[in-house]
C-alpha positions as CSV (number, residue, x, y, z in Angstrom):
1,X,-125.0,-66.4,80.2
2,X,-122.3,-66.3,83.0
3,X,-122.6,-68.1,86.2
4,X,-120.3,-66.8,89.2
5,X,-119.6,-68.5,92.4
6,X,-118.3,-66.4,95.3
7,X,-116.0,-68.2,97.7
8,X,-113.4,-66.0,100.8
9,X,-110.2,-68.0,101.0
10,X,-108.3,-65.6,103.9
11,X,-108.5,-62.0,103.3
12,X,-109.0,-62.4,99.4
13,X,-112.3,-63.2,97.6
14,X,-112.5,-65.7,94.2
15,X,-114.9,-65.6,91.6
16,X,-115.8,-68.6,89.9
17,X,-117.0,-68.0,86.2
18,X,-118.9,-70.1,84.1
19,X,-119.7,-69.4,80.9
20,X,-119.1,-66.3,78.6
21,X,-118.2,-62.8,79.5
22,X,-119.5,-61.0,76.4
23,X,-122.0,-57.8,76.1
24,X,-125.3,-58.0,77.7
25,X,-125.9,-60.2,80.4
26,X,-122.2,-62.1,81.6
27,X,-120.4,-58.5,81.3
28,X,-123.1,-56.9,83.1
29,X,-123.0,-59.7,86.1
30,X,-119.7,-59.3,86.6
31,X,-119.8,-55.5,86.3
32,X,-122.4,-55.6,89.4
33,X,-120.2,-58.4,91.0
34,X,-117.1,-56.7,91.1
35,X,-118.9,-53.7,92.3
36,X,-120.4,-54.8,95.3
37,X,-117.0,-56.2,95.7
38,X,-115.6,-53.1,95.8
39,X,-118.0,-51.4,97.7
40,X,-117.6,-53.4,101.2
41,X,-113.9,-52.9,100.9
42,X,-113.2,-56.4,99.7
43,X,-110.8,-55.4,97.5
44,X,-108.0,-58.4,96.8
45,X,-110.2,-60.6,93.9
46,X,-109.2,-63.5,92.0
47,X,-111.1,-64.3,89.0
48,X,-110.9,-68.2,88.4
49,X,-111.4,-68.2,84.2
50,X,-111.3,-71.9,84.3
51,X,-114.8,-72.3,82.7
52,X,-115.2,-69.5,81.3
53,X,-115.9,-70.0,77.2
54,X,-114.7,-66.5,75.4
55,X,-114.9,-62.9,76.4
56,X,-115.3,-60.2,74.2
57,X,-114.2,-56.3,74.2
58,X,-116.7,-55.8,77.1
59,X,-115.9,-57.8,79.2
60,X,-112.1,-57.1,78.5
61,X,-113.5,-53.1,79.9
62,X,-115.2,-54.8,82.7
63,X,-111.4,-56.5,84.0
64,X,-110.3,-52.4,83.0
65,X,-112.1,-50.7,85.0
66,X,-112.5,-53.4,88.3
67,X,-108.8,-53.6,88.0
68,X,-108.0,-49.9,88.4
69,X,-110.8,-49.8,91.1
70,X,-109.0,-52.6,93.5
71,X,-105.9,-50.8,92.6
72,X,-106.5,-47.4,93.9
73,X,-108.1,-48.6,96.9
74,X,-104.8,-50.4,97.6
75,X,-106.0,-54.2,96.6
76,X,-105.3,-56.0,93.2
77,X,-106.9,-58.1,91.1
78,X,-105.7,-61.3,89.6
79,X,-106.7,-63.7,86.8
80,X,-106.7,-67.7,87.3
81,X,-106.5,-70.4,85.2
82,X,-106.9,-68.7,81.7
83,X,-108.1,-70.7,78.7
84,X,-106.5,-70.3,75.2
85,X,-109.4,-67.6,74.3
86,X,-109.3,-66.0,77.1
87,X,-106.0,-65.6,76.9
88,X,-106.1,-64.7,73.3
89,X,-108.6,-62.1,73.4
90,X,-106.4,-60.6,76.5
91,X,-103.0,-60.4,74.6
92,X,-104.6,-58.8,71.0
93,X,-106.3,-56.2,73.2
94,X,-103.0,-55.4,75.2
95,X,-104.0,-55.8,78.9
96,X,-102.2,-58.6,79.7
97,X,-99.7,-57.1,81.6
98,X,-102.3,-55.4,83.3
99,X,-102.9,-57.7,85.5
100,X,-101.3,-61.1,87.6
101,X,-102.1,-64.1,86.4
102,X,-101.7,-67.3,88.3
103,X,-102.4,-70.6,86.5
């Protein structure tokens, strides 16, 4: 199960995760998170990983294809405070570079 928590800090909007972002339910919330997102034109996101407990290969598509969404629509989207997983599962798959990561 994922938990997210959205939060505007000036014109950019952070997602709070909680949990894991695996197939079935936490890759499909933040599928339909990043969406709306990107469909009123909020498109500058920070994902905050910070509780987040693994991700799997689709939720690794999810951060794909929201990432090249915000980036054609001339925003960006960045990853925050990635656990040792997270960050594992990131690097093996090759995305990494992908995307900006702030700690």
């Amino acid at each position: 199960m994922l938990n997210i928590k959205e939060r505007e800090t000036g014109d950019e909007t952070v997602l709070d995760l909680e949990g894991s972002v695996v197939l079935g339910s936490g890759a499909a919330e933040l599928r339909s998170a990043l969406r709306r997102l990107a469909e009123t034109d909020k498109n500058r996101v920070t994902i905050n990983f910070a509780s987040v407990k693994y991700i799997d290969s689709s939720g690794v598509g999810e951060l794909i294809n929201a990432a090249a969404k915000f980036n054609n629509a001339g925003g960006n989207l960045k990853l925050k405070n990635l656990p040792p997983k997270v960050e594992q599962v990131l690097s093996l798959s090759n995305v990494l570079s992908m995307f900006e990561i702030e700690e």
